[in-house]
Backbone as XML, in Angstrom:
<?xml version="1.0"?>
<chain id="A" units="angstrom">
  <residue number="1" name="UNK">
    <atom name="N" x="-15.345" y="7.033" z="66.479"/>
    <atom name="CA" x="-14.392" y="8.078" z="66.773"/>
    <atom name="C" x="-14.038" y="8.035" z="68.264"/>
  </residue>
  <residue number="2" name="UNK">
    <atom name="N" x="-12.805" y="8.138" z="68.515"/>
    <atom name="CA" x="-12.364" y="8.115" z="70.102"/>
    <atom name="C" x="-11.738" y="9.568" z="69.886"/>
  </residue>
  <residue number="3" name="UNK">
    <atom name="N" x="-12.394" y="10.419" z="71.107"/>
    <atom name="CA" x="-11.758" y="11.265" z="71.564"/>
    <atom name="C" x="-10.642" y="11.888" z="72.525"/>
  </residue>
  <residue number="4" name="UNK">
    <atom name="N" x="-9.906" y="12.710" z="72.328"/>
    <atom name="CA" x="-8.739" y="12.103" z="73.077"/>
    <atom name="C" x="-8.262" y="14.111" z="73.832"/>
  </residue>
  <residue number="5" name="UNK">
    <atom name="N" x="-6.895" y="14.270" z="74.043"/>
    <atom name="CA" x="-6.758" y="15.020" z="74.740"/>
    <atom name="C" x="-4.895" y="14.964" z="74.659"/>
  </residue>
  <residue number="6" name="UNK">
    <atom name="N" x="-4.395" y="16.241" z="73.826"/>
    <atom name="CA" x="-3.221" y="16.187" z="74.112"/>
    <atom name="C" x="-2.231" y="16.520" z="75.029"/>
  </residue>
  <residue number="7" name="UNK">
    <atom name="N" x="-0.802" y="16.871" z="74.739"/>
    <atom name="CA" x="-0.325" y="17.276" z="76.012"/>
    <atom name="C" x="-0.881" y="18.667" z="76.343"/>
  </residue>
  <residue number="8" name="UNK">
    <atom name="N" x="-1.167" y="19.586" z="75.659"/>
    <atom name="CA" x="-1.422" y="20.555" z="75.214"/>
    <atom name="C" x="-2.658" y="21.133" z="75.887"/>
  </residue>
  <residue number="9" name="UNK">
    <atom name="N" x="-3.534" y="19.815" z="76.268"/>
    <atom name="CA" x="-4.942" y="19.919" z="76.220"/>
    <atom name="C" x="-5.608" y="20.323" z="75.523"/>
  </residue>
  <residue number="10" name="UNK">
    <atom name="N" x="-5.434" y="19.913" z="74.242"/>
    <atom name="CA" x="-6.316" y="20.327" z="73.048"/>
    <atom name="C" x="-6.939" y="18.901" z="72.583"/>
  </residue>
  <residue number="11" name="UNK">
    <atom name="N" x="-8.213" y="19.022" z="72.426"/>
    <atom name="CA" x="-9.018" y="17.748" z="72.047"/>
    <atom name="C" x="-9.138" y="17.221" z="70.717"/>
  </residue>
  <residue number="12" name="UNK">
    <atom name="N" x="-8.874" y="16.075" z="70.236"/>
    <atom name="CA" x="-8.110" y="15.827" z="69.549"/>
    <atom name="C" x="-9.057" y="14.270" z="69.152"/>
  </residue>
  <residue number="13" name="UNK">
    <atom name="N" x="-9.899" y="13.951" z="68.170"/>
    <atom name="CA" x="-10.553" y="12.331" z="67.540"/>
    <atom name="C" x="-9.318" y="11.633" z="66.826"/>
  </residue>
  <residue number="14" name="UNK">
    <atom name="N" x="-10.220" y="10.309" z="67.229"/>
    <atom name="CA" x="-9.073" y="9.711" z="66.082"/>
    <atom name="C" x="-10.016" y="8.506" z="65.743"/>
  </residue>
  <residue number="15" name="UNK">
    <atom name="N" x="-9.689" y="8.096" z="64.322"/>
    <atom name="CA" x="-10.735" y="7.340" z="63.696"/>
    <atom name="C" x="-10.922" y="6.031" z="64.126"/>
  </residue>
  <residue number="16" name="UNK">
    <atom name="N" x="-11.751" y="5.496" z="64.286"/>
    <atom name="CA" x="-12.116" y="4.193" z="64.436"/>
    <atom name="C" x="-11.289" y="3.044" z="63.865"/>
  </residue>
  <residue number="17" name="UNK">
    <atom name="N" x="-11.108" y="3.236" z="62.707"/>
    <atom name="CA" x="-10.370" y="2.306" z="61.943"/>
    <atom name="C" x="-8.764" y="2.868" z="62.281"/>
  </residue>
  <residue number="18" name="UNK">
    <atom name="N" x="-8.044" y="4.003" z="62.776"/>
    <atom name="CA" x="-6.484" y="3.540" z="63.156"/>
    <atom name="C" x="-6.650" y="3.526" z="64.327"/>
  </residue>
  <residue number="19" name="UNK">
    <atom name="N" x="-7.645" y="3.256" z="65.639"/>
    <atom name="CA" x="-7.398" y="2.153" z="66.436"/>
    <atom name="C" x="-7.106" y="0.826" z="65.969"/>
  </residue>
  <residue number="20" name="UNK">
    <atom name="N" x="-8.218" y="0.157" z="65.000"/>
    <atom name="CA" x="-8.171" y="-1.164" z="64.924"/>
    <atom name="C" x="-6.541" y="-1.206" z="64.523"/>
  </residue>
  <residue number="21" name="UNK">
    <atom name="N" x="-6.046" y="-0.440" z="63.401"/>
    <atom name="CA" x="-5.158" y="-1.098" z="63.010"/>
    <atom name="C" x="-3.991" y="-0.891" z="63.786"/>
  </residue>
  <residue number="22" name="UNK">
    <atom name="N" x="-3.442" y="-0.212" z="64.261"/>
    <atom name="CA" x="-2.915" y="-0.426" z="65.960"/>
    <atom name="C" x="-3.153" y="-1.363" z="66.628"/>
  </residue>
  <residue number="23" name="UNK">
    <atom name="N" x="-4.381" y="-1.647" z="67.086"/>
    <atom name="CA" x="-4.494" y="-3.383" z="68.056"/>
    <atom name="C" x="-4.090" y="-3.984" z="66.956"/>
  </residue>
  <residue number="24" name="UNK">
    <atom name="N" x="-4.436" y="-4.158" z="65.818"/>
    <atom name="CA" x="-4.069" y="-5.552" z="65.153"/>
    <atom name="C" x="-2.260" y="-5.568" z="64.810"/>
  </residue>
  <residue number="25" name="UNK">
    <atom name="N" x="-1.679" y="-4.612" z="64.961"/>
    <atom name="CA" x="-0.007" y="-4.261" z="64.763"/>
    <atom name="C" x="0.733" y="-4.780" z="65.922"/>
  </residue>
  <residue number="26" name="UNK">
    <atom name="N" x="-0.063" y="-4.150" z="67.142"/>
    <atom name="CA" x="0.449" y="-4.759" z="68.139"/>
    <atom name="C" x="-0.067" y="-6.402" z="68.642"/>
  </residue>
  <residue number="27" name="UNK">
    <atom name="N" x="-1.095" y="-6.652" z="68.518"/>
    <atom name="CA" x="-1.565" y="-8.277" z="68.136"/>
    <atom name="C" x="-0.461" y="-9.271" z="67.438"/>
  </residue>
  <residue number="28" name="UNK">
    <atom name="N" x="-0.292" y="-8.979" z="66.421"/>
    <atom name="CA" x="0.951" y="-9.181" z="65.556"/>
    <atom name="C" x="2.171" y="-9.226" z="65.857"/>
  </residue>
  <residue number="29" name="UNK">
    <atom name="N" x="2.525" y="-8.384" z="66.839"/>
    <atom name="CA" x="3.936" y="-8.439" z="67.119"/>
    <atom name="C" x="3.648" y="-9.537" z="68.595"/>
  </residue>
  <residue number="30" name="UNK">
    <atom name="N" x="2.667" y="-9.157" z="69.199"/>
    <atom name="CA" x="2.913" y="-9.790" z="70.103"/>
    <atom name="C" x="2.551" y="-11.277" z="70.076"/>
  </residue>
  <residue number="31" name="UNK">
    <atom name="N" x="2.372" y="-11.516" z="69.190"/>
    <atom name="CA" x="2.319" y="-13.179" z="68.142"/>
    <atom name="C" x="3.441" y="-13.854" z="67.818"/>
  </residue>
  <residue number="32" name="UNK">
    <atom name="N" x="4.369" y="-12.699" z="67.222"/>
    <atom name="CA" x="5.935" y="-12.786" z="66.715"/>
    <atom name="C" x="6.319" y="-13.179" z="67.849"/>
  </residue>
  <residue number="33" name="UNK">
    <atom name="N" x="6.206" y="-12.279" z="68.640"/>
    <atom name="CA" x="7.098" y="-12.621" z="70.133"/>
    <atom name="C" x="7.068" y="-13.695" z="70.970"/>
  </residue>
  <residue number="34" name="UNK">
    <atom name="N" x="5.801" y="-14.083" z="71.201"/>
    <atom name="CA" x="5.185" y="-15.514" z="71.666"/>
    <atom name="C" x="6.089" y="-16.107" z="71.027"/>
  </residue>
  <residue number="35" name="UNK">
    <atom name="N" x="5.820" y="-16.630" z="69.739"/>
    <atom name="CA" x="6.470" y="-17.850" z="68.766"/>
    <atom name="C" x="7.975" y="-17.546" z="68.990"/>
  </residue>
  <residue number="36" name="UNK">
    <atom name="N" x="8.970" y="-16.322" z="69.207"/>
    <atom name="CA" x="10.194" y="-16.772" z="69.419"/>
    <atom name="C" x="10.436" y="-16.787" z="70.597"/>
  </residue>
  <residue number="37" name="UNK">
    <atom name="N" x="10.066" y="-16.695" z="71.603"/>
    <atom name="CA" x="9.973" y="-17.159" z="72.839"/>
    <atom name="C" x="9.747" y="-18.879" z="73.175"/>
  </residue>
  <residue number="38" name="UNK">
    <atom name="N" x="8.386" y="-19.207" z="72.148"/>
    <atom name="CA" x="8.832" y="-20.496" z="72.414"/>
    <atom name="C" x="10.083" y="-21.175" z="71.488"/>
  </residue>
  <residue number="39" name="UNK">
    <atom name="N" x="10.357" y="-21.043" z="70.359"/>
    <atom name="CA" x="11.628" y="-20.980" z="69.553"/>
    <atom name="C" x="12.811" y="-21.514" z="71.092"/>
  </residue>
  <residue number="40" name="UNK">
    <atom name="N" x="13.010" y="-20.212" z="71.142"/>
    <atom name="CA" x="14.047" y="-19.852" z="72.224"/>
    <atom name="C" x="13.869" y="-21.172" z="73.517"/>
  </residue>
  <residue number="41" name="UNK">
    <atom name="N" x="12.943" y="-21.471" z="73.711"/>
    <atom name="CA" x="12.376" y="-21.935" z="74.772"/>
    <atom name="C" x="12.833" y="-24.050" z="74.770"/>
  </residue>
  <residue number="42" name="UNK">
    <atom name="N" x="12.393" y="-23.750" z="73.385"/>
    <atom name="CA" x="12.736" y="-25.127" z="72.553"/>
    <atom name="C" x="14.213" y="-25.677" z="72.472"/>
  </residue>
  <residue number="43" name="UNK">
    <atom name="N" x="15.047" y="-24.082" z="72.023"/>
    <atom name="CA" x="16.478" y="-24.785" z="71.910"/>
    <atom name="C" x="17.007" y="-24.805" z="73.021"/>
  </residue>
  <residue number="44" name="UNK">
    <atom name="N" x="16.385" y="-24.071" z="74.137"/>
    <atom name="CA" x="17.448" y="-24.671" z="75.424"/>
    <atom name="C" x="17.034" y="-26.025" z="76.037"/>
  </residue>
  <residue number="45" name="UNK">
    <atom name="N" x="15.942" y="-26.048" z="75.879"/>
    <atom name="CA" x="15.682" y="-27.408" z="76.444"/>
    <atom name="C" x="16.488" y="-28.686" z="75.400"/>
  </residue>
  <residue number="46" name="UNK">
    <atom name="N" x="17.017" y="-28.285" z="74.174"/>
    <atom name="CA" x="17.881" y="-29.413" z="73.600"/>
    <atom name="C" x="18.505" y="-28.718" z="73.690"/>
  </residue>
  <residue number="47" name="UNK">
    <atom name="N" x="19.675" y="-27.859" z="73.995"/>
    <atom name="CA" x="20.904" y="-27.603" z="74.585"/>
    <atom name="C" x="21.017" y="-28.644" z="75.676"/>
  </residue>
  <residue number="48" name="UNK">
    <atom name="N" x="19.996" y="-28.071" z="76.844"/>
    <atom name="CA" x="20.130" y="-28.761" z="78.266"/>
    <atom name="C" x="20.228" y="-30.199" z="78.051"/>
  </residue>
  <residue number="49" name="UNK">
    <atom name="N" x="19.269" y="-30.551" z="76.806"/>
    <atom name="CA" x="19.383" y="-32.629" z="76.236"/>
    <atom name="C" x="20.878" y="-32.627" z="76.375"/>
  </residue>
  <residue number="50" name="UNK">
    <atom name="N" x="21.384" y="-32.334" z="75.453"/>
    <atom name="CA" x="22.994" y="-32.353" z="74.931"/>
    <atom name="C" x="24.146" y="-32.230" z="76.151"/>
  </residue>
  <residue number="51" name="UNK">
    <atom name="N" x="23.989" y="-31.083" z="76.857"/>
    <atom name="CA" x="24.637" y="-31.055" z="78.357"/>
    <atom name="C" x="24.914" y="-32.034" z="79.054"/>
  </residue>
  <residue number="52" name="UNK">
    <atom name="N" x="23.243" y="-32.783" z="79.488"/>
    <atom name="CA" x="23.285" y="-33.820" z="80.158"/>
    <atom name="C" x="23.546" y="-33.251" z="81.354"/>
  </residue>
  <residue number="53" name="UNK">
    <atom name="N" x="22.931" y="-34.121" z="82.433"/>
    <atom name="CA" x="23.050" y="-33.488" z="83.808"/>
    <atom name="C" x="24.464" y="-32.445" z="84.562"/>
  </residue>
  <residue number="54" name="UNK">
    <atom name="N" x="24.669" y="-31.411" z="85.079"/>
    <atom name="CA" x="24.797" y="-30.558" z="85.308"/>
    <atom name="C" x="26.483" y="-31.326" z="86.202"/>
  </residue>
  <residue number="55" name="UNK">
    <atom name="N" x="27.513" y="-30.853" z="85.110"/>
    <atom name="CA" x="28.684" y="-31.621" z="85.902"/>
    <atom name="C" x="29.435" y="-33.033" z="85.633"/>
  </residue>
  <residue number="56" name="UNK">
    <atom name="N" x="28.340" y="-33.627" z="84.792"/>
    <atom name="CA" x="28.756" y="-35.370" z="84.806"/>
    <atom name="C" x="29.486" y="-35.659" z="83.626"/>
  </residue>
  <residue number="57" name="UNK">
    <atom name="N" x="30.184" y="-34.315" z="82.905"/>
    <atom name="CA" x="31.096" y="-34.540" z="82.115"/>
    <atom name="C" x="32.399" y="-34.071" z="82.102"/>
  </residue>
  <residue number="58" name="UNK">
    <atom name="N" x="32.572" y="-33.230" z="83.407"/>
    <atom name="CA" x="33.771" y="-32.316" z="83.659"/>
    <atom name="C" x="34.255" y="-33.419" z="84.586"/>
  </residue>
  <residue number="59" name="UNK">
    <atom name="N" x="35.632" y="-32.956" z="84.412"/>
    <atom name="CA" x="36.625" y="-33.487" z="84.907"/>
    <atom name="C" x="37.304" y="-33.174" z="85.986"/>
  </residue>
  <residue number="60" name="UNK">
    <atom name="N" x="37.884" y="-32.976" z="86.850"/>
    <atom name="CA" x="38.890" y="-31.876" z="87.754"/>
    <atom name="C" x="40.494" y="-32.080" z="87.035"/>
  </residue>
  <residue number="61" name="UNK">
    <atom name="N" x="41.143" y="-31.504" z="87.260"/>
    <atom name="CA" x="42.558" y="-31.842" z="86.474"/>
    <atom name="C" x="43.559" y="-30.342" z="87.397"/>
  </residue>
  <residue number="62" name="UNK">
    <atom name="N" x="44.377" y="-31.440" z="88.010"/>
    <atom name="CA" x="45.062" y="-30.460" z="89.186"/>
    <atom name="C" x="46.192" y="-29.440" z="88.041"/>
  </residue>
  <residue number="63" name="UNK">
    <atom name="N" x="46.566" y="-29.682" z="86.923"/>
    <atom name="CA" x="47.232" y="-29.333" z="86.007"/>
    <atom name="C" x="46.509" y="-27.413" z="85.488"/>
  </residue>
  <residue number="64" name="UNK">
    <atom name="N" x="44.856" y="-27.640" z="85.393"/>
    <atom name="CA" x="44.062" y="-26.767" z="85.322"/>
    <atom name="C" x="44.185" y="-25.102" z="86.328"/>
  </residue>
</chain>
C-alpha cells in the first residue's frame, strides 16, 4: 500500500498492484515510442540515401 495525500490534504492508499500496473502502462508506451522513433529515425536516413548529398542535384535556371 502507498500512501498518499490529496489536494485536499486528505490521506488517501493506493494498492500495490495499480502502481504496478501504471509502471507497466507507462513502460509500454514508452517502448511504443522508442520503436517509432527509431522507425522515424530509419526513414530519414533513406530519405537522406535518396537525396544524395545536399545540392548536387539542383540546378540554377535564370528563367526560375
Amino acid at each position: 500500500m502507498l500512501e498518499q495525500i490529496d489536494h485536499r490534504g486528505k490521506r488517501f492508499t493506493i494498492d500495490d498492484a495499480i502502481v504496478d500496473e501504471i509502471g507497466d502502462e507507462h513502460s509500454r508506451r514508452a517502448g511504443t515510442l522508442e520503436q517509432q522513433a527509431q522507425r522515424e529515425a530509419r526513414e530519414l536516413e533513406r530519405a537522406r540515401a535518396v537525396a544524395g548529398p545536399a545540392g548536387a542535384n539542383l540546378r540554377w535556371s535564370p528563367s526560375l
